[in-house]
N, C-alpha and C positions, 0 to 999 in steps of 0.2 A: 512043113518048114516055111514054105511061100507063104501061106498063111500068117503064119507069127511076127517073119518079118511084114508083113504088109500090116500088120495089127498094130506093132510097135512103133512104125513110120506113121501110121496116120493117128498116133497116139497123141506122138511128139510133137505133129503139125499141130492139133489142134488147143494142146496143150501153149504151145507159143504163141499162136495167135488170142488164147484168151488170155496172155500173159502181157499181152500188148495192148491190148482194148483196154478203153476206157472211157468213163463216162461222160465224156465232153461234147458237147454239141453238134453235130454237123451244122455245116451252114458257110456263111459268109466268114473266111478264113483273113485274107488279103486287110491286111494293116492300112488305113486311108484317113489321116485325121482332117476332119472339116476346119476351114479357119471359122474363126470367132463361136466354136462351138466351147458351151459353159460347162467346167467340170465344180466338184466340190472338193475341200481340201483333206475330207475325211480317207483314216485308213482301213478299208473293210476290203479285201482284196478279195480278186475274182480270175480267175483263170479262164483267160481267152483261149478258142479251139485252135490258136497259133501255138500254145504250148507258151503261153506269155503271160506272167501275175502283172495285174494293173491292181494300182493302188485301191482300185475304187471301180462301182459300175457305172460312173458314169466317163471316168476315163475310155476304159473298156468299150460305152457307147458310142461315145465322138470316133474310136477307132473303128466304129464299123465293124466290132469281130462280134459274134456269138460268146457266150460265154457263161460258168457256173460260178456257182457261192466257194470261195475257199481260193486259197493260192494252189497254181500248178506243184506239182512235186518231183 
């Protein structure tokens, strides 16, 4: 009986934690935009590992965040 519940709890953990991951970058998180840094005005959005869609990767880069192809979701 110990057994099953301990099987079912660490079933559940591991379940929620792959339920939460995601493919975002580790890295430099902390938003810090540089002055007189040049963005473009195109729209190809990028999902910084703040959990934040930037219009573009270069907005994204002036921010200083890591970041993948696509809008957060």
């Amino acid at each position: 009986m110990k057994k099953n519940i301990l099987l079912i709890a660490t079933t559940i953990f591991a379940a929620v934690v792959l339920m939460n991951s995601c493919n975002k970058p580790l890295g430099k998180c902390d938003e810090f935009f540089e002055k007189g840094c040049v963005t473009t005005e195109d729209y190809t959005p990028v999902c910084g590992c703040n959990d934040k869609t930037y219009a573009n990767k270069s907005l994204a880069e002036c921010a200083g965040v890591e970041y993948v192809n696509g809008s957060c979701i």
